[in-house]
LODOMI-877981 format. One record per residue (C-alpha): residue in one letter; x, y, z; residue number from 1. Coordinates in pm, 1 decimal. Example, Ala and Ser with C-alpha at 12.3 -4.5 7.8 and 13.67 -1.06 7.14 Angstrom:
! LODOMI-877981
> a, 1230.0, -450.0, 780.0, 1
> s, 1367.0, -106.0, 714.0, 2
***
This chain:
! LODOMI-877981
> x, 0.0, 0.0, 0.0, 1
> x, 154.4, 309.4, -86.7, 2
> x, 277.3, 556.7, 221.8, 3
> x, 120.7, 896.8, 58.3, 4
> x, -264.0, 687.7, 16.4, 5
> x, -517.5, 690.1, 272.7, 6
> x, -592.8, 301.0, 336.7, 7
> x, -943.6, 340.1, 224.4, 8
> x, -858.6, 514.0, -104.6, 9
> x, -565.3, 313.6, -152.3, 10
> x, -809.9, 4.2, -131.1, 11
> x, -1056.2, 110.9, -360.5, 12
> x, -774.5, 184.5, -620.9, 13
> x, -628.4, -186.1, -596.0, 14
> x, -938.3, -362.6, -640.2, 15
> x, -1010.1, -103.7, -983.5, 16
> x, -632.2, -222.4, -1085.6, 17
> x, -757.2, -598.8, -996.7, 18
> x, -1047.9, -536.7, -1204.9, 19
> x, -851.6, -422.2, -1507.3, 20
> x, -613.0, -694.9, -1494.0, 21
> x, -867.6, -933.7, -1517.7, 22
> x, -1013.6, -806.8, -1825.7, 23
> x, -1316.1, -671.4, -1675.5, 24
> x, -1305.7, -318.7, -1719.7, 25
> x, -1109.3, -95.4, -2047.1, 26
> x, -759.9, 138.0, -1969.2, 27
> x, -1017.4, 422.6, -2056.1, 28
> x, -1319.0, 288.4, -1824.4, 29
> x, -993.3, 240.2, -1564.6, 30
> x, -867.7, 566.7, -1593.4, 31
> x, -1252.5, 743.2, -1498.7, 32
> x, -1310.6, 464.6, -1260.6, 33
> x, -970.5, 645.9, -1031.4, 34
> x, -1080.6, 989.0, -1114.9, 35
> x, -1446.2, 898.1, -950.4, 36
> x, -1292.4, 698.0, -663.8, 37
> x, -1007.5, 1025.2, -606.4, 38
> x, -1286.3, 1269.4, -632.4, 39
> x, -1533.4, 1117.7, -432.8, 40
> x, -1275.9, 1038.7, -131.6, 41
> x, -1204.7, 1377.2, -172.5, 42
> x, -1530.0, 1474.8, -110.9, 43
> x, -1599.7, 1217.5, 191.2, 44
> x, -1301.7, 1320.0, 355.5, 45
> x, -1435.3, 1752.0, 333.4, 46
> x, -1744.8, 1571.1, 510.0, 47
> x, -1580.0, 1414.9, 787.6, 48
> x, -1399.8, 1712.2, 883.8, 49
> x, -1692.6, 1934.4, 878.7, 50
> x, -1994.6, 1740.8, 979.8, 51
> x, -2217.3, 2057.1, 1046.5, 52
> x, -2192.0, 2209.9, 743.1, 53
> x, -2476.8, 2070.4, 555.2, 54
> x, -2681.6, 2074.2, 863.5, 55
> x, -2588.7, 2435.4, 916.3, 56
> x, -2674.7, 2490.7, 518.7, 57
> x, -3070.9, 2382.2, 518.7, 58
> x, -3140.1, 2723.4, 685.4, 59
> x, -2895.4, 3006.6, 540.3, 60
> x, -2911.2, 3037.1, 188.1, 61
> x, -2568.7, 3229.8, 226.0, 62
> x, -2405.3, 2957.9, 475.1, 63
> x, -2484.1, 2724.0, 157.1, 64
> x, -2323.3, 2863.8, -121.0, 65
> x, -2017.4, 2970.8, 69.8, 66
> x, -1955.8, 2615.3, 239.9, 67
> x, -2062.3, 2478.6, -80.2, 68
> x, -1789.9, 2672.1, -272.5, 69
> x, -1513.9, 2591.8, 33.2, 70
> x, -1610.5, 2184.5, -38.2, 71
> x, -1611.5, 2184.6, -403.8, 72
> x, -1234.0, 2390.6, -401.5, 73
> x, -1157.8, 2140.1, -144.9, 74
> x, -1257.7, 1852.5, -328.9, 75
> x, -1041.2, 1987.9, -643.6, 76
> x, -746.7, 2022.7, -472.8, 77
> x, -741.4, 1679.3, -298.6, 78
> x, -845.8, 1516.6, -593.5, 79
> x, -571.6, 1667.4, -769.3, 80
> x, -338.0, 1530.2, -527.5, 81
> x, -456.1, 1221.5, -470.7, 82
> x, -482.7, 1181.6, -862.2, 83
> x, -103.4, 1212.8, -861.7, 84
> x, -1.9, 1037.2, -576.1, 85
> x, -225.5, 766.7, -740.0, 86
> x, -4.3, 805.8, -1024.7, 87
> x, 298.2, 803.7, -949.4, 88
> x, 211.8, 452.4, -716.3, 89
> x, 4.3, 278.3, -1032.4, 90
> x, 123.4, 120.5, -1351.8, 91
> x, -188.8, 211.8, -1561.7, 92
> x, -318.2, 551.3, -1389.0, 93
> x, -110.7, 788.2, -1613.6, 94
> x, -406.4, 949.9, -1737.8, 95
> x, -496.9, 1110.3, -1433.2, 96
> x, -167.3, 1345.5, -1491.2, 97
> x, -298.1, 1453.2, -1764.8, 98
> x, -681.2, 1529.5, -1641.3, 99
> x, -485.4, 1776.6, -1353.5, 100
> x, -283.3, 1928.2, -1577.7, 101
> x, -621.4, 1988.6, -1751.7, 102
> x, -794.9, 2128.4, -1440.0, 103
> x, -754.0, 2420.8, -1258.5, 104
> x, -524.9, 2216.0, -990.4, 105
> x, -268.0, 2214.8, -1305.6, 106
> x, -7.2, 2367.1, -1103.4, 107
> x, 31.8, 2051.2, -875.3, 108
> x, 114.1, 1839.6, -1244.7, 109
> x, 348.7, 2122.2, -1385.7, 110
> x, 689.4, 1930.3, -1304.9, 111
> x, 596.3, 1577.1, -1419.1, 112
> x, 405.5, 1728.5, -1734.2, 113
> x, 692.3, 1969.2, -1793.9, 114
> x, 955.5, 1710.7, -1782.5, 115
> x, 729.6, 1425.9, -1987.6, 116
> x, 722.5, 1684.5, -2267.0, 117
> x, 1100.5, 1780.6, -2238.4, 118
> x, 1206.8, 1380.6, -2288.8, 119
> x, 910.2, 1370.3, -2574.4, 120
> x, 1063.1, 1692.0, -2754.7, 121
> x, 1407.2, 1541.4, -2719.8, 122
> x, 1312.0, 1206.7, -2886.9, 123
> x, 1158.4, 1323.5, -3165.6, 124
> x, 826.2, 1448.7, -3371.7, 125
> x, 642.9, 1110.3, -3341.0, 126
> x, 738.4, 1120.7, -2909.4, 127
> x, 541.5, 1468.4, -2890.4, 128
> x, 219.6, 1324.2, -3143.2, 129
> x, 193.7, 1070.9, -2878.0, 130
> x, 169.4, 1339.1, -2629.8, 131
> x, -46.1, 1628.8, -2872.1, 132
> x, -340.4, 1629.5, -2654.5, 133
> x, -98.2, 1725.7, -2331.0, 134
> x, 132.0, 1948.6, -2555.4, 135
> x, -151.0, 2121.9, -2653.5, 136
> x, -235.6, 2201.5, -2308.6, 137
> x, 71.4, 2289.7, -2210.6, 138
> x, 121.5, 2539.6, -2503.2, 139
> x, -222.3, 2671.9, -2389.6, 140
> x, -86.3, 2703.5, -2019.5, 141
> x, 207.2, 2903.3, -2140.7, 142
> x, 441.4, 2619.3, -2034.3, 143
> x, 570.3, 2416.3, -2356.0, 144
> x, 926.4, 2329.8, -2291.0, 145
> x, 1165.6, 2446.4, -2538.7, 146
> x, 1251.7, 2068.7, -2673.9, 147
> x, 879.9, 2008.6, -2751.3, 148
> x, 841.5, 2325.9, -2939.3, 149
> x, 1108.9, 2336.9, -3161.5, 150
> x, 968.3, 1996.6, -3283.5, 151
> x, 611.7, 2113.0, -3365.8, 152
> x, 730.1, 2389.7, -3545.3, 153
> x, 595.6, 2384.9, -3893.2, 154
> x, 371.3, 2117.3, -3860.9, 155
> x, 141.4, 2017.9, -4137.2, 156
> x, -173.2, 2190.8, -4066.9, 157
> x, -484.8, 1970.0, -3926.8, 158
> x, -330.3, 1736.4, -3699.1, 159
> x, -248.4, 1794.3, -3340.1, 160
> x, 64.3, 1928.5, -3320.2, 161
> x, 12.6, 2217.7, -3580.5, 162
> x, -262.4, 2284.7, -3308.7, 163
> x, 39.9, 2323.0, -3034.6, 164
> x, 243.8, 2544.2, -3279.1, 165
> x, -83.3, 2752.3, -3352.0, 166
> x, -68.0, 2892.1, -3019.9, 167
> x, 319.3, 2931.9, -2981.5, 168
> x, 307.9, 3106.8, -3350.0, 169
> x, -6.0, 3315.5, -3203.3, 170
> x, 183.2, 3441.8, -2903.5, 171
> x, 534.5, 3460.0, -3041.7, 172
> x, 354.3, 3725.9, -3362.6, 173
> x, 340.3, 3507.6, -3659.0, 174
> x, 54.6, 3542.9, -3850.3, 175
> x, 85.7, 3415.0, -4180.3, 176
> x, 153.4, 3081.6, -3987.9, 177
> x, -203.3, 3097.0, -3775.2, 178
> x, -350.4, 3239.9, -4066.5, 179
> x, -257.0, 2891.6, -4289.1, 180
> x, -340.1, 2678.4, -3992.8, 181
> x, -710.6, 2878.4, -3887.8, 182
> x, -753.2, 2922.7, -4275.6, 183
> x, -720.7, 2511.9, -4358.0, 184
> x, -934.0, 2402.2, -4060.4, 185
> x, -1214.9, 2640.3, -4204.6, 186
> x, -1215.7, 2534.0, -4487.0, 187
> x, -1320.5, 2153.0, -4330.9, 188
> x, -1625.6, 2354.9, -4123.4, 189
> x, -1425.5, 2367.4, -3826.2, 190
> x, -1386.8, 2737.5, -3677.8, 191
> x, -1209.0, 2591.2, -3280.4, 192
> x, -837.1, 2697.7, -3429.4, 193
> x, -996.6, 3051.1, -3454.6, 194
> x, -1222.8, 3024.3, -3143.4, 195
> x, -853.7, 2922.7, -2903.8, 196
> x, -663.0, 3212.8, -3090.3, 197
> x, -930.5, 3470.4, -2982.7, 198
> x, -976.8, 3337.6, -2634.1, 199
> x, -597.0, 3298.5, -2595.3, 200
> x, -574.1, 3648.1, -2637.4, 201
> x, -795.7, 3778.1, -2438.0, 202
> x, -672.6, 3592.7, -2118.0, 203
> x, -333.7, 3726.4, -2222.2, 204
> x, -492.0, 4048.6, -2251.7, 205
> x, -319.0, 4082.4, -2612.2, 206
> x, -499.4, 4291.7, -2897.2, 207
> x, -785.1, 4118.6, -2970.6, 208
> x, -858.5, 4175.1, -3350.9, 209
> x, -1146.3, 3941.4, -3392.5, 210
> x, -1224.9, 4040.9, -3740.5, 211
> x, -903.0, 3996.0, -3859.6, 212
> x, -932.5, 3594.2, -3756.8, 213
> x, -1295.6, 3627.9, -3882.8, 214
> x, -1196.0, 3741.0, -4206.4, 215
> x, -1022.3, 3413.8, -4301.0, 216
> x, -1364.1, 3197.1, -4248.6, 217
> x, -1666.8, 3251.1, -4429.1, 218
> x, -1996.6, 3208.7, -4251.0, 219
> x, -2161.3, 3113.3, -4534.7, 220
> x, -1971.2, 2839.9, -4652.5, 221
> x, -1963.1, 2665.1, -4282.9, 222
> x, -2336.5, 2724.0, -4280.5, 223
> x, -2343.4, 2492.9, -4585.4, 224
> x, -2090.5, 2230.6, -4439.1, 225
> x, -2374.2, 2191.8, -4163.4, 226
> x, -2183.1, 2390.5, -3909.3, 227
> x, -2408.4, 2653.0, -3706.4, 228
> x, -2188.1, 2612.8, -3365.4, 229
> x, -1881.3, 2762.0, -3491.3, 230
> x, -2070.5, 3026.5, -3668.3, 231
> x, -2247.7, 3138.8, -3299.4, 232
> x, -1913.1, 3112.1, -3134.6, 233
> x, -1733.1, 3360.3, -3411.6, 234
> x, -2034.9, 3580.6, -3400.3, 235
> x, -1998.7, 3596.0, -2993.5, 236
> x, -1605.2, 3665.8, -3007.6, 237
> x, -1716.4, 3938.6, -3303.4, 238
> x, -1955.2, 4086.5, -3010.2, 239
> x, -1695.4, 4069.5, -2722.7, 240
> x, -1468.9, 4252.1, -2935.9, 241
> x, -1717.4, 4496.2, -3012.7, 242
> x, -1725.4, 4407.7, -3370.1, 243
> x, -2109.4, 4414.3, -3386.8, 244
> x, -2209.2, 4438.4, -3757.7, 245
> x, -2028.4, 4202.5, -3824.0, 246
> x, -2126.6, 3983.3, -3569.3, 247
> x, -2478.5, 4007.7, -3652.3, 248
> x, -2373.9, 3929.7, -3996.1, 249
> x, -2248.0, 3615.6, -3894.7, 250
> x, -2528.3, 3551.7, -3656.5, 251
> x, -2760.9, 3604.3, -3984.8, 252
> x, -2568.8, 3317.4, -4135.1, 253
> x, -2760.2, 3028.6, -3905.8, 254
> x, -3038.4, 2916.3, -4048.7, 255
> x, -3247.3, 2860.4, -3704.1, 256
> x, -3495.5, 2615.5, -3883.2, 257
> x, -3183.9, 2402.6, -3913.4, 258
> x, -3128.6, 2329.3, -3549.9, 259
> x, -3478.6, 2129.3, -3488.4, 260
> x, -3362.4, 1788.4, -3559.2, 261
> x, -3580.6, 1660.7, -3306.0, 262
> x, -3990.1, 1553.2, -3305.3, 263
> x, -4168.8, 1867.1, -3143.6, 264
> x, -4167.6, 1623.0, -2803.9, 265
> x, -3902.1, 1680.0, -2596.5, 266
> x, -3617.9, 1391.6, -2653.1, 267
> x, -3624.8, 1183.1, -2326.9, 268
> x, -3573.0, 817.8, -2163.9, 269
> x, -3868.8, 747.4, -2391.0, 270
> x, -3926.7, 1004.0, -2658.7, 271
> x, -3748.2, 1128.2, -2922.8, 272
> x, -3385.4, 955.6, -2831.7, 273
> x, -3336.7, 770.5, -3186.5, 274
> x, -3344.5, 1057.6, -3421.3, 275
> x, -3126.1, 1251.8, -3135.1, 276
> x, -2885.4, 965.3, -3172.4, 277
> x, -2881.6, 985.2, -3512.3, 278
> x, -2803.8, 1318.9, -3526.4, 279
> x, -2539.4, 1292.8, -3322.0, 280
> x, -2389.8, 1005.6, -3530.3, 281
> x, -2436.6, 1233.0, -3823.5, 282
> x, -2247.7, 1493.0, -3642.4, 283
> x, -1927.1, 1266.4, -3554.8, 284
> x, -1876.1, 1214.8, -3905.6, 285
> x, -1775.7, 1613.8, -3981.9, 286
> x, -1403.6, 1627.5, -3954.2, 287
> x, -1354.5, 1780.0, -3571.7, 288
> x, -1116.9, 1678.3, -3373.9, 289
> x, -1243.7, 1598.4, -2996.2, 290
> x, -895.8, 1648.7, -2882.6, 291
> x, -950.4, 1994.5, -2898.2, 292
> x, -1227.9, 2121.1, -3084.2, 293
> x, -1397.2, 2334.9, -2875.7, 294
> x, -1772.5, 2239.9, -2743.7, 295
> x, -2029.8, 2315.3, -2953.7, 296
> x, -1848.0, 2439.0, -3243.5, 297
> x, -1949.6, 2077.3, -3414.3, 298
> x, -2309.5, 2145.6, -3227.6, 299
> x, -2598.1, 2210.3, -3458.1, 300
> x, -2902.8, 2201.4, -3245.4, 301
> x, -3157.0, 2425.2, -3081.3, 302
> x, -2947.5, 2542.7, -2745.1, 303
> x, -2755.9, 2782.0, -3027.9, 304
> x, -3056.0, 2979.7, -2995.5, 305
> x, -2977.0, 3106.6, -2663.6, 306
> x, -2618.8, 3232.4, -2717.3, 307
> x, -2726.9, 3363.6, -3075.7, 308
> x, -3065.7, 3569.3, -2938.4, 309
> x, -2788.2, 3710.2, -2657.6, 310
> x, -2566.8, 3834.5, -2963.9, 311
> x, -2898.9, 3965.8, -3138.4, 312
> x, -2971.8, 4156.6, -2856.7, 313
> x, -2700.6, 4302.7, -2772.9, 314
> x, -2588.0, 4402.7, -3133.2, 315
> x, -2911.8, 4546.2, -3236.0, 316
> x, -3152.1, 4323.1, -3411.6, 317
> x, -3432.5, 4286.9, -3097.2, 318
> x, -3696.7, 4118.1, -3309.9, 319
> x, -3515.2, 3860.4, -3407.6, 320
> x, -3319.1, 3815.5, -3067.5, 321
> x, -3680.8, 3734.6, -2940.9, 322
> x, -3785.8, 3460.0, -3148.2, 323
> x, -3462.9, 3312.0, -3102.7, 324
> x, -3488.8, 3338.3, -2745.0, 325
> x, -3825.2, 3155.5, -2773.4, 326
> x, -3701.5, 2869.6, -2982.5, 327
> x, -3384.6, 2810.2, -2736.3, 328
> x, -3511.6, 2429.3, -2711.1, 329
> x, -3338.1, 2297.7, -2344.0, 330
> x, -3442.8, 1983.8, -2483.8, 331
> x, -3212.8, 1911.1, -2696.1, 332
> x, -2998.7, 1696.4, -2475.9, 333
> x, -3204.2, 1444.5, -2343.2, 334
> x, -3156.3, 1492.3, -1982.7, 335
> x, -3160.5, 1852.4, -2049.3, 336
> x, -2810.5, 1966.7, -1908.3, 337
> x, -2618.7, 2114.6, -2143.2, 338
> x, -2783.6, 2375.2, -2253.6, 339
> x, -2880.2, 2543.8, -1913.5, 340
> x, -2638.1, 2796.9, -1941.1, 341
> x, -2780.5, 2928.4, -2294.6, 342
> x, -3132.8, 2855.2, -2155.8, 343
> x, -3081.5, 3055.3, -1891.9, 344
> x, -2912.8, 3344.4, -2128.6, 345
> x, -3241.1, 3267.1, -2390.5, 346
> x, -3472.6, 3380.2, -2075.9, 347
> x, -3295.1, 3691.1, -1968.5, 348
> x, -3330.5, 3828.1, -2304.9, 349
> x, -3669.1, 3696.9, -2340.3, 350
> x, -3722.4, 3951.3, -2030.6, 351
> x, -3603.6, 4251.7, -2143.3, 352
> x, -3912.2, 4394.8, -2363.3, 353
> x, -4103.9, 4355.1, -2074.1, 354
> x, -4259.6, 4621.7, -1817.7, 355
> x, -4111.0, 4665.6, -1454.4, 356
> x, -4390.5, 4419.0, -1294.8, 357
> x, -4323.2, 4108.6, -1553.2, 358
> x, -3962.3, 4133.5, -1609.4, 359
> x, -3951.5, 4144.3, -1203.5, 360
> x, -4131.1, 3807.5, -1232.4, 361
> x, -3982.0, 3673.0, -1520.5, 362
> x, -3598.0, 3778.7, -1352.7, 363
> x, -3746.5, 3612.3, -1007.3, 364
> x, -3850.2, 3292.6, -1164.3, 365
> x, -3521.8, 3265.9, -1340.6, 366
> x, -3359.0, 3232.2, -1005.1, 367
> x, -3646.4, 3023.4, -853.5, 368
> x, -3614.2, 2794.1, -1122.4, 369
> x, -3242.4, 2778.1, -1095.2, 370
> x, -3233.9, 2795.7, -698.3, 371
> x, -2881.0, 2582.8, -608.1, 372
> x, -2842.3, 2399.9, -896.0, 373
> x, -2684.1, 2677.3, -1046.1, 374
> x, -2470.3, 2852.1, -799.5, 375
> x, -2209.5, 3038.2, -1012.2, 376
> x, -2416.6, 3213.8, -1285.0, 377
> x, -2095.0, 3478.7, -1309.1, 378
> x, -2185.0, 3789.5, -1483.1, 379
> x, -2561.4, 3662.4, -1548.6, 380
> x, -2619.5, 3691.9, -1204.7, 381
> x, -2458.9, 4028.0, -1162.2, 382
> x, -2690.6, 4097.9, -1416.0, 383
> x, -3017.9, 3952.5, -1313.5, 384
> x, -2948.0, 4093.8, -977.9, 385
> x, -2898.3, 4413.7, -1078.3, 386
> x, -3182.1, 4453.0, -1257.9, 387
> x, -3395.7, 4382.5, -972.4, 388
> x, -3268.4, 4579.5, -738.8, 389
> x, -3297.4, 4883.6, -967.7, 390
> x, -3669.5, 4729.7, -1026.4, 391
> x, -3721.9, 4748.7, -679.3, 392
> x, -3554.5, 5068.7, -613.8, 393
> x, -3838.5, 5152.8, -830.9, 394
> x, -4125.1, 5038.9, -645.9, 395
> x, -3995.8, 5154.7, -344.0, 396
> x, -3906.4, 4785.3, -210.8, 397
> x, -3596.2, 4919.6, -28.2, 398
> x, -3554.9, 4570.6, 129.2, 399
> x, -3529.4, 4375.5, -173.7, 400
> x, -3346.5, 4618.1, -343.3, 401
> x, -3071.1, 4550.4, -79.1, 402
> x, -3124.5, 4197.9, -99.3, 403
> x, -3051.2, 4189.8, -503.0, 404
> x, -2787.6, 4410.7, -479.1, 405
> x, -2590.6, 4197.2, -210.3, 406
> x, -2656.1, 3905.7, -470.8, 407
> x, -2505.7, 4122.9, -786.9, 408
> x, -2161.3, 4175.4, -543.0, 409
> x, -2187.5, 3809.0, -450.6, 410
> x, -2169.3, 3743.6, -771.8, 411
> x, -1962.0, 4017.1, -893.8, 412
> x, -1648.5, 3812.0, -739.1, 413
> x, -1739.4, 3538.4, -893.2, 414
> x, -1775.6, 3632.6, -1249.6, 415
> x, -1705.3, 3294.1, -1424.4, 416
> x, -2091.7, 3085.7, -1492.2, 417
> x, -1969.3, 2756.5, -1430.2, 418
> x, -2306.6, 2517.2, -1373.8, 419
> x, -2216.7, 2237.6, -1188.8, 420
> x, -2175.5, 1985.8, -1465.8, 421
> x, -2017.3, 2239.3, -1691.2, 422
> x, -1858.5, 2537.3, -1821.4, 423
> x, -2051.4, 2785.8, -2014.6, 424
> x, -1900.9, 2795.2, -2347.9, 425
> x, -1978.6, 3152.4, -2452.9, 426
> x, -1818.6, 3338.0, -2149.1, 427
> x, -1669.9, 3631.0, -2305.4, 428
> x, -2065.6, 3693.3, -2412.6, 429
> x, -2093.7, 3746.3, -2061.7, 430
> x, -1894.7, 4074.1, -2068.2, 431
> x, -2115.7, 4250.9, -2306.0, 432
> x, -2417.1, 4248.7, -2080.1, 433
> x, -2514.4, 4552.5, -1963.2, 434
> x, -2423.9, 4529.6, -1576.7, 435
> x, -2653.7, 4746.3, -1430.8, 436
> x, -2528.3, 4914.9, -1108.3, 437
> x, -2159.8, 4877.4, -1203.1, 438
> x, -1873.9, 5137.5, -1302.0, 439
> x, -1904.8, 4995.1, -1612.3, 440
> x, -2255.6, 5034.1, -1698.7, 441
> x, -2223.0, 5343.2, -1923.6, 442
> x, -1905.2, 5178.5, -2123.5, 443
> x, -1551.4, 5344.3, -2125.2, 444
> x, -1254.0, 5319.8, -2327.7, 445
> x, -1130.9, 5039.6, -2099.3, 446
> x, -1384.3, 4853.6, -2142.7, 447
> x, -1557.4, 4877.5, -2477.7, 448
> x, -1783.0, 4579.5, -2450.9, 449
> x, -2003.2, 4690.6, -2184.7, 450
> x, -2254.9, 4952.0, -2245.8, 451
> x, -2625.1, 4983.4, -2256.4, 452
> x, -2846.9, 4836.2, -2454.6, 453
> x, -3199.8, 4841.9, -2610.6, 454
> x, -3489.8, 4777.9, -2285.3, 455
***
């Protein structure tokens, strides 16, 4: 048993390891078997050492989310370190380097990653292929060792390593060399080369220049490849840069009849799941690579509508931000997960043509309806806060007004919307909302984005 396990986790991880060496379970089904067993130890042990917390929870909404916040960091970092420690003791649990060097723990796999890719870049091109997915990463992170780069350099565009040396040509100011390697992947429908330039920058903080990158796709001619997803996340990096006509240009470019591949009933357990699956059979066959395409750029169904009505809005083309909003179909996954972010994004805008008294209600029953599932709505919940308190301020409701405004700076720290089973994949839409009752509600130089928009 090794020293740095717990017994009980150490336990659980031999008899996985027992069931994999008898054939029973896949290295892949191994690999998420240890990530479940590290997380969820993780977990137990944040229980044990504070028993009252959930107790304490059921009757302060505000005791809740912060003890809630406190477990879930302190599940992530355990995890993280049991994932390693679990590595390091395991033949076949090298994956789980990899998944926290992915995570936000990344720091605690920066050595072991860092010196992996170092060997890789010394062997050879065919060492770091073997290793694209973590290169990538790593190039992404800021981190690539020297030996890995110089190997990638010049790699043929549309595999995984000119995907490493798209970044490191981004950041190092070569951009005939991004604009080949953005240019070829858009011409097979995919826009994610373009989408990781644009968001690279921007959590640089480098010159944007959105419609520069945009200007080597055409909308229309991914719109006829089938390919609506990366068309609504170009037309929301367009709006985050300010770029709005052209934004709703591209926006105009999905056809929104397209993204109904389902029978008007909701697809569930026992409606509506075979032409879902078929669709999504249909949609493995375009030429996207999962190793780092990003989500939803290969999506072409109804929870579009939601990030799409947002960039309507926002850029000036109400009417049709509505019906979009309308259509936002939740339903399109068939446990209805993953598009809660942009369902939640299809209401808010839904709400804005409304008088004081219904867009109060309509704003309330967004957060009723999304009462602790969703307790990091980021800058949507600076938003939808804000607008009630100055909807209350209105009516006189001094109480509530305090209330929603406590909520908006609650939520003002955390600005990220990160849903519990996962990230929202339009956050820089986020920072052209209008903020109500911030310094940045009128717009400024600094921050170009934010301003006010049509009520």
């Amino acid at each position: 048993m090794p020293p740095e396990l717990p017994p009980e986790l150490a336990k659980r991880v031999e008899r996985l390891h027992a069931q994999f060496d008898r054939g029973l379970v896949t290295h892949s089904e191994l690999q998420n078997e240890l990530l479940e067993a590290v997380h969820n130890f993780a977990g137990k042990e944040y229980e044990r050492t504070h028993p009252e917390w959930a107790k304490d929870a059921l009757f302060d909404r505000a005791i809740w989310e912060t003890e809630f916040e406190a477990k879930r960091q302190a599940e992530t970092e355990a995890g993280a370190a049991y994932a390693l420690a679990v590595a390091r003791s395991y033949e076949h649990a090298d994956g789980l380097v990899d998944w926290v060097f992915s995570s936000p723990q990344w720091h605690q796999a920066l050595q072991p990653v860092t010196a992996l890719l170092s060997e890789a870049g010394e062997v050879g091109p065919d060492a770091v292929a073997d290793k694209a997915s973590l290169a990538w990463v790593a190039a992404r992170r800021g981190v690539l060792p020297t030996a890995a780069r110089e190997v990638v350099r010049g790699a043929a565009p549309g595999n995984g390593l000119s995907m490493v040396d798209l970044l490191e040509s981004d950041r190092e100011g070569d951009p005939a060399r991004v604009a080949e390697i953005i240019a070829e992947a858009g011409q097979r429908g995919c826009a994610s080369p373009a989408i990781h330039v644009l968001r690279l920058r921007r959590a640089e903080r480098r010159r944007i220049a959105a419609p520069e990158l945009a200007a080597l796709l055409d909308p229309t001619q991914l719109a006829a490849r089938g390919e609506p997803g990366g068309i609504t996340h170009i037309a929301v990096e367009l709006l985050a840069d300010g770029a709005d006509d052209e934004a709703l240009r591209w926006s105009s470019a999905v056809d929104d009849s397209a993204l109904f591949h389902a029978p008007a009933e909701r697809p569930g357990i026992y409606s509506g799941w075979e032409p879902f699956h078929r669709y999504h059979l249909d949609r493995q066959s375009h030429d996207h690579s999962p190793n780092w395409c990003v989500p939803l750029c290969d999506c072409g169904d109804a929870r579009l509508l939601g990030a799409l009505a947002a960039v309507d809005w926002l850029a000036g083309d109400p009417d049709r931000a509505q019906v979009r909003a309308a259509g936002c179909d939740r339903g399109s996954d068939p446990q209805g997960w993953s598009a809660s972010g942009v369902d939640l994004l299809a209401e808010w805008v839904a709400s804005r043509p409304l008088d004081a008294t219904d867009r109060t209600g309509a704003l309330s029953d967004m957060i009723e309806n999304s009462d602790r599932s969703h307790v990091d709505l980021g800058l949507l919940g600076v938003q939808i806060h804000g607008e009630l308190a100055e909807l209350s301020t209105v009516v006189d409701d001094h109480d509530a007004a305090a209330h929603h405004q406590a909520r908006s700076d609650w939520f003002t720290a955390r600005p990220e919307m990160r849903l519990h089973f996962e990230s929202f994949q339009f956050q820089s839409l986020l920072h052209r909302l209008p903020l109500v009752n911030t310094e940045e509600a009128e717009g400024s130089p600094e921050n170009p984005g934010r301003g006010v928009v049509p009520s």
